[in-house]
C-alpha positions in Angstrom: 69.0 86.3 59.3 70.7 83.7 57.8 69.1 79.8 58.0 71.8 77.2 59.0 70.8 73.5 57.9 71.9 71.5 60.9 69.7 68.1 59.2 73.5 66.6 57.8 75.5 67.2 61.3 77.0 64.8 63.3 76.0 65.2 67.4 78.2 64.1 69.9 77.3 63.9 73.8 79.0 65.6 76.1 82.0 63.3 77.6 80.1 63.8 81.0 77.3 62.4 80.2 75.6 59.0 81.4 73.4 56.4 80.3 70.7 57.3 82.5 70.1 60.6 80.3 70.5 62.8 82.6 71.6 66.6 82.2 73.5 66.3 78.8 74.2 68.4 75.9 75.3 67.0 72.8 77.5 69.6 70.2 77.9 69.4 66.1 81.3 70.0 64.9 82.5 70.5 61.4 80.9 74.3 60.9 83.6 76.8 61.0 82.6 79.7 62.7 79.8 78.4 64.4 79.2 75.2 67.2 75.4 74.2 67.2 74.6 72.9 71.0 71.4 71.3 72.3 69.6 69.2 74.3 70.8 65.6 74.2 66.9 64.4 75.6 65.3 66.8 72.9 67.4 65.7 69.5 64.4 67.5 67.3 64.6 70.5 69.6 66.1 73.7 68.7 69.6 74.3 68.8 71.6 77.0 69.9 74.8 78.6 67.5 77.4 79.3 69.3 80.6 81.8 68.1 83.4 79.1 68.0 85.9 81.3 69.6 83.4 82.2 72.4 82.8 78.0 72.4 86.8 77.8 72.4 86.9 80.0 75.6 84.3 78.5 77.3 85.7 75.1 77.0 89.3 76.2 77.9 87.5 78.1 81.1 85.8 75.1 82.0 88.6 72.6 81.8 91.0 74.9 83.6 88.5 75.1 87.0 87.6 78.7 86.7 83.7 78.5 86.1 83.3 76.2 89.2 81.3 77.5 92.3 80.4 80.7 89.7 
């Protein structure tokens, strides 16, 4: 398995988030096939690598209402 090198990324929190630091993710773009995601409270934590077109679907799910109440 291949390493990625996520030390140069730039995180960005979710757009839900608050200031209180609650329950947020934060997501790296800029890789092409893959979008790293992890805990916004645990920034030297592990990441996980998400497929960008599963990320892609999941977002588009998500903003359309159909993962609510699942």
């Amino acid at each position: 398995m291949r390493s990625i090198d996520l030390s140069t990324v730039t995180w960005r929190k979710s757009s839900y988030s608050n200031q209180d630091g609650g329950q947020c993710i934060e997501v790296a773009d800029g890789l092409p096939a893959l979008v790293p995601v992890r805990d916004s409270k645990i920034p030297h934590g592990p990441a996980l690598l998400i497929d960008a077109a599963a990320w892609a679907s999941f977002v588009t799910a998500v903003k359309g209402g159909s993962l609510l109440g699942a």
